[in-house]
ChimeraX commands (.cxc) that place a marker at each C-alpha (Angstrom):
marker #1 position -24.49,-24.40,-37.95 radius 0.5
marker #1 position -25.09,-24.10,-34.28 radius 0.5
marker #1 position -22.35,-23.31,-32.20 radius 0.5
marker #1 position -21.57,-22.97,-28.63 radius 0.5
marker #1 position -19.29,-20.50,-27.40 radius 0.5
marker #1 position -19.36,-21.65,-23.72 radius 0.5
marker #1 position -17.74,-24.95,-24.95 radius 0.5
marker #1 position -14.73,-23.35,-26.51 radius 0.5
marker #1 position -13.94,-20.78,-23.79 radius 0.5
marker #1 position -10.85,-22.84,-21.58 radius 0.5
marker #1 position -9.85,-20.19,-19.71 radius 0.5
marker #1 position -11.50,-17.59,-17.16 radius 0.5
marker #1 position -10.71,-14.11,-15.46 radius 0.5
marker #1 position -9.88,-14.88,-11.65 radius 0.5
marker #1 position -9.59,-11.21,-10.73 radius 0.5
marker #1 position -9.97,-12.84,-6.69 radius 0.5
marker #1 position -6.23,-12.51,-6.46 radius 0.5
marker #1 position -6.47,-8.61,-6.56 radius 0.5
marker #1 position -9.34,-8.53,-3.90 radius 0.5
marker #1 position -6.13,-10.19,-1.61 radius 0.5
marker #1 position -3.89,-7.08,-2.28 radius 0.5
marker #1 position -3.92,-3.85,-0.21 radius 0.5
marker #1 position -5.09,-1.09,-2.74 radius 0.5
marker #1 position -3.48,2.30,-2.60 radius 0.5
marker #1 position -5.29,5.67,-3.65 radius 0.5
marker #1 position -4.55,7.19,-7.19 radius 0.5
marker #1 position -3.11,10.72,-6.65 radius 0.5
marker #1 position -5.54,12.48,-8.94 radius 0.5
marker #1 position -9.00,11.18,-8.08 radius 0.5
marker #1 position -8.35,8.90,-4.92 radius 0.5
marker #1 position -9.88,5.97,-6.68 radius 0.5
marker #1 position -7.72,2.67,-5.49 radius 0.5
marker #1 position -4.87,1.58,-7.70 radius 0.5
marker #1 position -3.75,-2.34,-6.87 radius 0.5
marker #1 position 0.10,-2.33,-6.99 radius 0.5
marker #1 position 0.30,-4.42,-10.29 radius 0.5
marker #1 position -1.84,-1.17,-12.01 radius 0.5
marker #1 position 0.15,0.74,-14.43 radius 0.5
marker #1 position -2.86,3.53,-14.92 radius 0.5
marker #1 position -5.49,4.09,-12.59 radius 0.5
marker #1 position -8.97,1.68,-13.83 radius 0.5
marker #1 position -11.14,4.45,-12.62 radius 0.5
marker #1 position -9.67,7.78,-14.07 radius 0.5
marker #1 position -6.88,6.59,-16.34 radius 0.5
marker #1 position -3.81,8.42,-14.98 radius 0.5
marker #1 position -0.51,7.01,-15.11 radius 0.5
marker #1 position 1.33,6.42,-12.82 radius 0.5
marker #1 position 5.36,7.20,-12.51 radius 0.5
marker #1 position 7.62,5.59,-10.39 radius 0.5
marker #1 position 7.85,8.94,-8.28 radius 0.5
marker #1 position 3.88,8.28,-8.08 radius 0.5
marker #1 position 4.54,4.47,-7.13 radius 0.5
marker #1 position 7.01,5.52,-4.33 radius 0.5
marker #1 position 5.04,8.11,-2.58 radius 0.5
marker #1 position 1.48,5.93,-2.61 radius 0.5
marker #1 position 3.12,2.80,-1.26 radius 0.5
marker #1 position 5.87,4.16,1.25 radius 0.5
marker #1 position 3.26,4.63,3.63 radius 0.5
marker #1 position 1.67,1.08,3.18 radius 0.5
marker #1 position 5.00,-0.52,3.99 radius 0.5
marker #1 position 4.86,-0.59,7.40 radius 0.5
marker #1 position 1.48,-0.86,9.78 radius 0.5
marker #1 position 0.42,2.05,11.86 radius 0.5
marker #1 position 1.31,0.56,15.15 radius 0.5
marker #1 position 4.76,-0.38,13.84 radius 0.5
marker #1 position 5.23,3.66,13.44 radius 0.5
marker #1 position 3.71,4.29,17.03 radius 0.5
marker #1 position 5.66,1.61,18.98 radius 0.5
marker #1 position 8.86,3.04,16.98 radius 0.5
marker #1 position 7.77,6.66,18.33 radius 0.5
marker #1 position 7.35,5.56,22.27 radius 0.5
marker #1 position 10.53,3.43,22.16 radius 0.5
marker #1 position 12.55,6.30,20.61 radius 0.5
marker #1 position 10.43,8.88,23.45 radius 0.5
marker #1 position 11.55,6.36,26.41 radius 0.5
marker #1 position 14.89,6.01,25.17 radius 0.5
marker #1 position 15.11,9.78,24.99 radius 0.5
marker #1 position 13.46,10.13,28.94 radius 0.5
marker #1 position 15.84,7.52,30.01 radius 0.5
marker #1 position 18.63,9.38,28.40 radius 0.5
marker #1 position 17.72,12.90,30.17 radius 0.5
marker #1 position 17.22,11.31,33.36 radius 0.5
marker #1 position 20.73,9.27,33.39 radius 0.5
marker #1 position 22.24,13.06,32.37 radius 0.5
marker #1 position 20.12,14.84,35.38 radius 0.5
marker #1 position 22.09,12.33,37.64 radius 0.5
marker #1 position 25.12,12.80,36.74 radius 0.5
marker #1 position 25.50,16.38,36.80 radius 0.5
marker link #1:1,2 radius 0.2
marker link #1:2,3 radius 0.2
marker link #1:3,4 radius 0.2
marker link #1:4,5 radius 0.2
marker link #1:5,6 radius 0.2
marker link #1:6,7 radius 0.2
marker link #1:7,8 radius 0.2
marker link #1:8,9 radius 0.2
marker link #1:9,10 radius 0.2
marker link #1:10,11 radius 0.2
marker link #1:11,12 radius 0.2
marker link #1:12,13 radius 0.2
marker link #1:13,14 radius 0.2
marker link #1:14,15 radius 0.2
marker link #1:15,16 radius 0.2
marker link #1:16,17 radius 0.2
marker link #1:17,18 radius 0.2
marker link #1:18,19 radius 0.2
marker link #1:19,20 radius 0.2
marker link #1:20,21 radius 0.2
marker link #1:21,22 radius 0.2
marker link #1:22,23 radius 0.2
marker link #1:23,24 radius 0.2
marker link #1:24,25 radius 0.2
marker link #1:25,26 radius 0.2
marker link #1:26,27 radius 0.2
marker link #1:27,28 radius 0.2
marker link #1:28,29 radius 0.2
marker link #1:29,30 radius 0.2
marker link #1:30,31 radius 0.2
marker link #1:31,32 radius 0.2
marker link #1:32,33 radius 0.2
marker link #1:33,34 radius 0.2
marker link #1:34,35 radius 0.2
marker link #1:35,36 radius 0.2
marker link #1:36,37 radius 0.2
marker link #1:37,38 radius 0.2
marker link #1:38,39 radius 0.2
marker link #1:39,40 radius 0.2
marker link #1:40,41 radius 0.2
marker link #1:41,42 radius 0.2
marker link #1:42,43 radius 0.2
marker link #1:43,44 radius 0.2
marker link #1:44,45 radius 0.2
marker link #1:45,46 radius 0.2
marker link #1:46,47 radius 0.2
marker link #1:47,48 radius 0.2
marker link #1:48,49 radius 0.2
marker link #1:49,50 radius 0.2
marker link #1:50,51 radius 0.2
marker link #1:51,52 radius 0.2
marker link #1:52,53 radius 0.2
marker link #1:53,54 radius 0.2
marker link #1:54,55 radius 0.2
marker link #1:55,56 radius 0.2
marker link #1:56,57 radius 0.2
marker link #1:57,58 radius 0.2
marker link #1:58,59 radius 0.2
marker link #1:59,60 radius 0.2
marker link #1:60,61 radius 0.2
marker link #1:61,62 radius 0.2
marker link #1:62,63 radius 0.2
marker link #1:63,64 radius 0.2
marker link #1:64,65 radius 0.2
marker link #1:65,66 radius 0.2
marker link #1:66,67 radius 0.2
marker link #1:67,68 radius 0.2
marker link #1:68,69 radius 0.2
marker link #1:69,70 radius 0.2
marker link #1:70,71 radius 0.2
marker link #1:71,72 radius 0.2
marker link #1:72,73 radius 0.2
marker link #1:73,74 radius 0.2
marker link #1:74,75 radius 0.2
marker link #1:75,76 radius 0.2
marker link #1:76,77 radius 0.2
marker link #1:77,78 radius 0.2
marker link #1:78,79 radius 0.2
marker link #1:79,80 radius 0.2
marker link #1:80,81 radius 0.2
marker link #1:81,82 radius 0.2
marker link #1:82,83 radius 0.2
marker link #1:83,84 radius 0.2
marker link #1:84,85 radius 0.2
marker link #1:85,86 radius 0.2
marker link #1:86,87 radius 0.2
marker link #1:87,88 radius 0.2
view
């Protein structure tokens, strides 16, 4: 009784889903941890929700979002202690 085990398989593991997904890095070996990981694959460390919150704060917003915020908050301040250097 032959039987082929190719023919019988109707599903397969698309992992290319996860490849779209920013990774984060674990906090105890730096290995990345995809957001829908409940342990890290590479060192097996759980992770909390405290762990959750401090890997993917960062991620939430882009680098240059941070440094546009920075020189729009340093001209507004400039602007600010010029109008006041007028005035008095």
């Amino acid at each position: 009784m032959d039987h082929d085990f190719d023919e019988d398989e109707d599903w397969y593991d698309d992992d290319s889903e996860l490849d779209d997904v920013e990774a984060a890095r674990c906090p105890e070996c730096g290995s990345a941890v995809h957001s829908v990981s409940d342990k890290c694959p590479a060192c097996g460390y759980w992770l909390s929700e405290t762990d959750r919150r401090a890997m993917w704060s960062g991620m939430a917003k882009p680098t240059w979002v941070k440094a546009t915020a920075l020189l729009v908050l340093v001209a507004f301040l400039l602007s600010v202690v010029g109008v006041a250097a007028l005035l008095f």
